[in-house]
PLY file of the C-alpha trace (Angstrom):
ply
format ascii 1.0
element vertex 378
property float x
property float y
property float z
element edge 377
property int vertex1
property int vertex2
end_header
9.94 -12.65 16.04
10.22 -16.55 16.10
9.54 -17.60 12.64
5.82 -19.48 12.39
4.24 -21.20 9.08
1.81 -19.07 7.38
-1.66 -18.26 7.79
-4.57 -19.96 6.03
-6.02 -17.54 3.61
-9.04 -15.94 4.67
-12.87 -15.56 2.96
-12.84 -12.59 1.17
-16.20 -10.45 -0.10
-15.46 -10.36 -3.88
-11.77 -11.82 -4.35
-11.16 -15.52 -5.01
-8.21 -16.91 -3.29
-5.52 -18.49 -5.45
-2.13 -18.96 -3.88
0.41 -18.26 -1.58
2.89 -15.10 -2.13
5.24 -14.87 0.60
5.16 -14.76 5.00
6.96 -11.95 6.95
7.71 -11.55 10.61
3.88 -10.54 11.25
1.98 -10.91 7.61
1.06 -13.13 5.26
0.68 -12.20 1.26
-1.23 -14.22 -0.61
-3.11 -14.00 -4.48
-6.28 -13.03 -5.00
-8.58 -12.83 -8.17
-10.67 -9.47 -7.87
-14.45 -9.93 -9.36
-14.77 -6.45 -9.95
-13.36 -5.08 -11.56
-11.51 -7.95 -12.76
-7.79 -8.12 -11.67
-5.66 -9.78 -9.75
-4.01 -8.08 -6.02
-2.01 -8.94 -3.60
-3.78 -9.42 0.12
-1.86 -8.79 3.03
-2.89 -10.36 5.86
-2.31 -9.95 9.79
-2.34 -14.33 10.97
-5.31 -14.96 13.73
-3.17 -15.74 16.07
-1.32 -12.28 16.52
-2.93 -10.30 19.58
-0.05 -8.08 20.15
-1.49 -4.47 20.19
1.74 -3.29 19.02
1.74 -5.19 15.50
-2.24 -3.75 14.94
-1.05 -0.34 15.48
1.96 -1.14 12.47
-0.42 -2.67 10.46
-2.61 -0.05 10.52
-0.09 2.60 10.26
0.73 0.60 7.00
-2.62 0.77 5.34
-2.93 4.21 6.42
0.66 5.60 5.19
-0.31 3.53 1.62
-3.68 5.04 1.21
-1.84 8.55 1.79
1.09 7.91 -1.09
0.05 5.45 -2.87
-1.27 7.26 -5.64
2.49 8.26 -6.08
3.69 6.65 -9.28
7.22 5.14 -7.68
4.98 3.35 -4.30
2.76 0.35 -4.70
-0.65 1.40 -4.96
-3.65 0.20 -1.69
-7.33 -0.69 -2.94
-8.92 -0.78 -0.08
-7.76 -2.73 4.08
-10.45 -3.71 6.60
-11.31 -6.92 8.37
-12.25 -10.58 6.74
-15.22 -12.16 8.38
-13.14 -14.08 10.96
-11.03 -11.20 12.46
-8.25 -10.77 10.55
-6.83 -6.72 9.23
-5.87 -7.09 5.55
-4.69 -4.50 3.12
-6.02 -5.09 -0.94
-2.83 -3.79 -2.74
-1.94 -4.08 -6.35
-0.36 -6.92 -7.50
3.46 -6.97 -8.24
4.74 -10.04 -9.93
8.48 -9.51 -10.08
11.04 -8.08 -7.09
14.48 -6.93 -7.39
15.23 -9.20 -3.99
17.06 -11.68 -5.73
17.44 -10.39 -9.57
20.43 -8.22 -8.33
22.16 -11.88 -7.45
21.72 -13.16 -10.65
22.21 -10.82 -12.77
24.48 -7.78 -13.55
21.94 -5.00 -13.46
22.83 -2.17 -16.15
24.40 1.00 -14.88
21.44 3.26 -16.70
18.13 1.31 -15.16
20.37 1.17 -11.83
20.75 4.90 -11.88
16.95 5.09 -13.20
15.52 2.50 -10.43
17.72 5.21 -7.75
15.73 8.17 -9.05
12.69 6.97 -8.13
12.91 5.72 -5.37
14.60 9.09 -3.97
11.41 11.01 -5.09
9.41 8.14 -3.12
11.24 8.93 -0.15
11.13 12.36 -0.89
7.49 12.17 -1.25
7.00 10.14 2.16
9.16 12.04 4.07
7.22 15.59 3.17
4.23 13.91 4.47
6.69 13.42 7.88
7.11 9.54 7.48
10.18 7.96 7.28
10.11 4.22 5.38
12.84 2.48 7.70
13.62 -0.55 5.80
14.66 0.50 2.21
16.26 -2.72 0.68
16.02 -4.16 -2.59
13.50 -6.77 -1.49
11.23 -4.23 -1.19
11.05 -2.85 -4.45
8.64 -4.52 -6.59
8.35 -4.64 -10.14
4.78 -4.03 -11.65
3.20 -5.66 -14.59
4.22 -2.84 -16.70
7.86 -3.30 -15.59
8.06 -0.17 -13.28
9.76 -0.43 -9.93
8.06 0.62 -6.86
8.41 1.04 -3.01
7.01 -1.19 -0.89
6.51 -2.63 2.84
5.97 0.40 4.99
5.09 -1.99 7.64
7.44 -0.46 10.15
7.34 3.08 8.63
7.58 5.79 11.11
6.19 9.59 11.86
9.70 11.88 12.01
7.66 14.45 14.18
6.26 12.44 16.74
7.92 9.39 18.20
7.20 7.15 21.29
9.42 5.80 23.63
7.90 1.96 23.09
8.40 2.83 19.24
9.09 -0.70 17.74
12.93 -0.57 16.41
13.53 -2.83 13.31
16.17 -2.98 10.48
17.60 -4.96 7.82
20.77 -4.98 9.16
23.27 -5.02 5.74
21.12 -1.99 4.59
20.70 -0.30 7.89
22.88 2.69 8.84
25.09 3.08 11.28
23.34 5.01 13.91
20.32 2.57 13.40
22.90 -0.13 14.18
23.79 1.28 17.58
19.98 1.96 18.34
20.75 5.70 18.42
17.72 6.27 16.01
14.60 4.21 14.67
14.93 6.23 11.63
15.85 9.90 10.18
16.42 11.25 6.51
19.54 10.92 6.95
19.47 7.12 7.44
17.25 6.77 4.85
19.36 8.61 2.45
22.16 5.88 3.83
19.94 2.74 3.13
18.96 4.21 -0.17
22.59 4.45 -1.14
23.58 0.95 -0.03
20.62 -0.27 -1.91
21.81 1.12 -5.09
25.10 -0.27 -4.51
23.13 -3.69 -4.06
22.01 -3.46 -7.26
25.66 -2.41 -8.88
27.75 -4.57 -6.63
25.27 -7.74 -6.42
25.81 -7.70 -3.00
25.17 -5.14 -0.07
28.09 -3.12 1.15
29.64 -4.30 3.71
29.04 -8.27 2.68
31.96 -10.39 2.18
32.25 -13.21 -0.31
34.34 -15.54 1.78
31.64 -18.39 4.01
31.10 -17.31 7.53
31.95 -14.24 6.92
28.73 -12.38 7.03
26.83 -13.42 10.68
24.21 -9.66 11.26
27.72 -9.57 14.24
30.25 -9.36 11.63
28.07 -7.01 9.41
27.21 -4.53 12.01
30.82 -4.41 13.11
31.47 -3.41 9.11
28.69 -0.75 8.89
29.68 0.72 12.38
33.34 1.23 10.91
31.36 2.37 7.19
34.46 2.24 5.24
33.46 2.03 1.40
34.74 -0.35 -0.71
34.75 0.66 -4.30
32.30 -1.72 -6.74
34.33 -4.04 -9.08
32.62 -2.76 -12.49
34.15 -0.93 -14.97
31.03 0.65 -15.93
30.67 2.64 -12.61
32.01 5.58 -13.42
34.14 7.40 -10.54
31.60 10.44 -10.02
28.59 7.57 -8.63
31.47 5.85 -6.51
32.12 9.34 -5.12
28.16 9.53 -4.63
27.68 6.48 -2.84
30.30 6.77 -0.25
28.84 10.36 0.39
25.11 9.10 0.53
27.22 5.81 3.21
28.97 8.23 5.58
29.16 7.08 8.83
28.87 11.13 10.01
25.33 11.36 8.99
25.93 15.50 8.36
28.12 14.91 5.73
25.64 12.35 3.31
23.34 14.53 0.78
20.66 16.63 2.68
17.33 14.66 1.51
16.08 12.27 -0.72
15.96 14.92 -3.48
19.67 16.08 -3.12
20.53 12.53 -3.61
18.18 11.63 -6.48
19.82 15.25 -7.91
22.73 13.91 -7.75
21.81 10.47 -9.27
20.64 12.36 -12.25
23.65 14.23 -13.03
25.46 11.15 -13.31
22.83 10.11 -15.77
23.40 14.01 -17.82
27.27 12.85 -17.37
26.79 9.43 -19.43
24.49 11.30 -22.08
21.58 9.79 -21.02
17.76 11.56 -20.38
17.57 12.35 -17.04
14.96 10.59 -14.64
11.75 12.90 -14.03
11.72 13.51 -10.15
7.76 12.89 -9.12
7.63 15.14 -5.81
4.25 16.43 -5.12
2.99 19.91 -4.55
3.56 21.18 -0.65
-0.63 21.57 -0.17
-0.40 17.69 -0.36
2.28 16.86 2.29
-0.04 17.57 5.28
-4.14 16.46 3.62
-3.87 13.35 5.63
-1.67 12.76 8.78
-1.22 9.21 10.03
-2.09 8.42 13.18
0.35 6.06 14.52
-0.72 5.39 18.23
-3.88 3.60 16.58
-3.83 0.13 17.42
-7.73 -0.24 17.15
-8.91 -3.01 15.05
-10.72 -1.27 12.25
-13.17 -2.39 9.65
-16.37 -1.31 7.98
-19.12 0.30 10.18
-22.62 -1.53 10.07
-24.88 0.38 9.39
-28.32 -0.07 11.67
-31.99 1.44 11.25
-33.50 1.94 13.87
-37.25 1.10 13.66
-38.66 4.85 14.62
-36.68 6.36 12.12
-38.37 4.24 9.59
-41.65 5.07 10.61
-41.00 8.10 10.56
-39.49 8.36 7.22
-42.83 6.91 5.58
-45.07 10.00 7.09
-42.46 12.94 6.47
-43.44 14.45 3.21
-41.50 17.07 1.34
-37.80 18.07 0.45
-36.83 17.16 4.04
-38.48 13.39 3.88
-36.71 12.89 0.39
-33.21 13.89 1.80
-33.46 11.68 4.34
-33.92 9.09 2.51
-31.02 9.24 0.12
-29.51 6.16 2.44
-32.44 3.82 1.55
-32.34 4.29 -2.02
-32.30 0.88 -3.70
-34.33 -0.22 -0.59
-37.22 -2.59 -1.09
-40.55 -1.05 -1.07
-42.84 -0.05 1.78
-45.50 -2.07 2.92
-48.12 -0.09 2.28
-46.91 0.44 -0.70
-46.92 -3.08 -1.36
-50.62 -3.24 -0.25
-51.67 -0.70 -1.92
-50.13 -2.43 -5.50
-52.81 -6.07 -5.60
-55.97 -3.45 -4.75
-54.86 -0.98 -8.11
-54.23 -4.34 -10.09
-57.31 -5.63 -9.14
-59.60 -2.73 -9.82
-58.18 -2.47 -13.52
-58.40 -5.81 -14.06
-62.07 -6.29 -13.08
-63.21 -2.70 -15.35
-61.56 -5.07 -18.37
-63.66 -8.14 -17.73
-66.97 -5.89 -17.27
-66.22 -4.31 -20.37
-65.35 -7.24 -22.49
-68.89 -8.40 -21.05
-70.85 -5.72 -22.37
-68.98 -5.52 -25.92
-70.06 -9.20 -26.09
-73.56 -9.09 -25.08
-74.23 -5.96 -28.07
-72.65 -7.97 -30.55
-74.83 -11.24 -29.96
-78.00 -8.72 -29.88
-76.73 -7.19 -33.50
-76.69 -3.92 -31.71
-73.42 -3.34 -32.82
-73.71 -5.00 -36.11
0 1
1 2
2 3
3 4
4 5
5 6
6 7
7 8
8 9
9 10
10 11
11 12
12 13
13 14
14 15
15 16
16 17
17 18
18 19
19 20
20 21
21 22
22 23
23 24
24 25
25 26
26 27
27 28
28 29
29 30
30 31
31 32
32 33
33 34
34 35
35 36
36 37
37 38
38 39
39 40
40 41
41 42
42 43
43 44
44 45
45 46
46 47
47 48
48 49
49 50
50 51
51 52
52 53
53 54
54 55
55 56
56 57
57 58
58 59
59 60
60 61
61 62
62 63
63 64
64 65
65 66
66 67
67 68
68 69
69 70
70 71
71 72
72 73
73 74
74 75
75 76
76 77
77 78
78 79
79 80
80 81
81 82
82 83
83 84
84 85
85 86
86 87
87 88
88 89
89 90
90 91
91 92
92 93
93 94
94 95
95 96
96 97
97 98
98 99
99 100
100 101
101 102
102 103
103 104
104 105
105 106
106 107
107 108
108 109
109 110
110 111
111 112
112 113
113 114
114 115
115 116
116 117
117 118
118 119
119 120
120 121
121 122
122 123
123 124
124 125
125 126
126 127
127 128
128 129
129 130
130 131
131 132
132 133
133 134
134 135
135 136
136 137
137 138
138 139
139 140
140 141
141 142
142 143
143 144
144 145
145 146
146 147
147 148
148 149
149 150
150 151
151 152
152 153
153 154
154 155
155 156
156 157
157 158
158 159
159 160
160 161
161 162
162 163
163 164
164 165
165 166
166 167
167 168
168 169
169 170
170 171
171 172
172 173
173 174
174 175
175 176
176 177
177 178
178 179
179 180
180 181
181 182
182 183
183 184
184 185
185 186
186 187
187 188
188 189
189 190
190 191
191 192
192 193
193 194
194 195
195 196
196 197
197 198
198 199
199 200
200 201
201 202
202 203
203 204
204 205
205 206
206 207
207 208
208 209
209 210
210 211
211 212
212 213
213 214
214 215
215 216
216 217
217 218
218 219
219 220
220 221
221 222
222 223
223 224
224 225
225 226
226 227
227 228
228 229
229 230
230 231
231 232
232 233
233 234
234 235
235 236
236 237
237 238
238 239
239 240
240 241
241 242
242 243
243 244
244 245
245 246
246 247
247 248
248 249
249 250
250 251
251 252
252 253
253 254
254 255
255 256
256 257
257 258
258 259
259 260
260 261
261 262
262 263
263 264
264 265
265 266
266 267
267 268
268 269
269 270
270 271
271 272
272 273
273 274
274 275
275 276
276 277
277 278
278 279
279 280
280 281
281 282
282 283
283 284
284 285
285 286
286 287
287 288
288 289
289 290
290 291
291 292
292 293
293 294
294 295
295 296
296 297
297 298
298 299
299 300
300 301
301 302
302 303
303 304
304 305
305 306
306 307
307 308
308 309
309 310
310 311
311 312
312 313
313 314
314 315
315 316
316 317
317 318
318 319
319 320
320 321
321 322
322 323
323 324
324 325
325 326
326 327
327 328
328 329
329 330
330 331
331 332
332 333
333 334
334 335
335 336
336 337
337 338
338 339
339 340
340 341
341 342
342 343
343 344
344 345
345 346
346 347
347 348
348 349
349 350
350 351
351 352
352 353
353 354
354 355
355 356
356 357
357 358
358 359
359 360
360 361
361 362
362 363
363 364
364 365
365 366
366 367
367 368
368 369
369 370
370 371
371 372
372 373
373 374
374 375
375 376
376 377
């Protein structure tokens, strides 16, 4: 997509714009201050002038695939998506301030948080791919790093169903990170390519650079690269601190016969952790849920409705004829109108009552009066 300049931010109910976060091929991210509960989230937002049915139906596979493993504690975590007041689909997500896009760059990254940063996000995938979605752009610009410092999954704007797939499906990559059957369009995505960009991500993170990137200028055009990653021969990282058993893993997991990289996520993030037994350190958890949960909430990813929050209408029978139903029935039908003002005749009914009182205490104060002037009451 032709690169465009980003979106104004829209009106929100309840969240107070306050800057700019980033602009993708289809979305903007911008800041947000949450009123309530107070916090501050990140606000994804499709631009006004997309119309392109195609890009709905990702963006609402996106919200939908979020809401569905989000609660997962290695994937960034969806409040709520609808529609702002002048069109717009926007997903409410929580907000991460740091990103491991650039860090690996700048920094060398320790062997033990690389190995622990691998292990979850294997049991992300893991988890995803249960549920029969594939991510399809694992890099390490997409994992975020949350206030607390924990690193998380993120962007499954062009995340995929591995059961049922369309002939129009969209095909994207990230080309250094992309495997090689992605390359040659043979595939928008398996478990086994994941398992290969999930390799060449931690190998990112080792290496400070991907794979197959060279340091000379020039020398790494998406041409050159995918000529590199179609060939997938594995250069060794330059650290003395890798030890020989997770350069042995990472070739397997980069493979350019996808039968002979580990099985699944799992067997990789397995793997990852006996590395971690072999340099005496505790061994990342693997967070995989239960089987029941895999299938409670299939994404449908042919919708390319724009969706938002139903209005609710009353129609003006039903009212009328909630005010002259009586019993169990009438109050159970009227659970919806519960903070609702009150009727009219109620509201009628209210001066008359007031009034009535109100003239008994005059006519009484009268009489008291008129006994004590007479000494009656003296």
């Amino acid at each position: 997509m032709a690169s465009r300049l980003p979106s104004a931010p829209p009106i929100l109910p309840g969240l107070a714009y306050i800057r700019p976060l980033g602009s993708g091929g289809f979305a903007d991210v911008f800041l947000y201050e949450q009123d309530m509960p107070r916090r501050n989230v990140a606000v994804k937002v499709m631009p006004s002038d997309v119309r392109d049915p195609e890009l709905r139906r990702m963006f609402n596979a996106e919200a939908d695939v979020l809401a569905h493993l989000s609660a997962h504690p290695a994937i960034v975590t969806v409040y709520q998506a609808s529609i702002s007041a002048d069109g717009r689909p926007y997903i409410v997500m929580e907000f991460c301030p740091g990103s491991l896009s650039q860090r690996y760059r700048l920094e060398r990254i320790p062997v033990p948080e690389v190995l622990n940063i691998g292990v979850r996000m294997a049991s992300a995938l893991e988890s995803a791919h249960r549920a029969g979605l594939v991510h399809r752009d694992v890099k390490p610009s997409n994992i975020l790093v949350t206030t607390f410092g924990t690193p998380v999954l993120a962007d499954f704007g062009i995340s995929s169903s591995l059961m049922h797939r369309s002939d129009s499906e969209v095909l994207a990559m990230s080309v250094p990170w992309s495997a090689p059957e992605v390359i040659a369009e043979q595939t928008p995505g398996t478990v086994a390519s994941e398992v290969w960009s999930l390799g060449a991500t931690v190998y990112s993170l080792l290496a400070g650079h991907s794979p197959f990137e060279r340091r000379e200028r020039g020398q790494n055009t998406k041409e050159l690269l995918r000529k590199r990653i179609a060939r997938a021969t594995y250069t060794p990282i330059a650290r003395a601190d890798v030890p020989e058993s997770l350069q042995t893993l990472l070739a397997a997991s980069m493979s350019r016969d996808p039968a002979r990289r580990h099985g699944s996520a799992r067997e990789f993030a397995e793997a990852l952790r006996a590395v971690q037994t072999e340099l005496g350190l505790s061994a990342t958890p693997l967070e995989i849920p239960e089987d029941d949960w895999a299938a409670s909430a299939p994404v449908d990813f042919s919708d390319s409705a724009m969706r938002g929050p139903a209005r609710s209408q009353i129609v003006r029978e039903d009212r009328r004829k909630l005010r002259t139903t009586s019993g169990v029935a009438g109050l159970a039908r009227d659970e919806d109108t519960e903070f609702s003002a009150p009727s009219r005749q109620r509201a009628k009914a209210m001066p008359l009552v007031v009034g009535v009182i109100a003239g008994a205490v005059v006519t009484a104060a009268a009489i008291v009066g008129a006994l004590l002037l007479t000494g009656t009451l003296g």
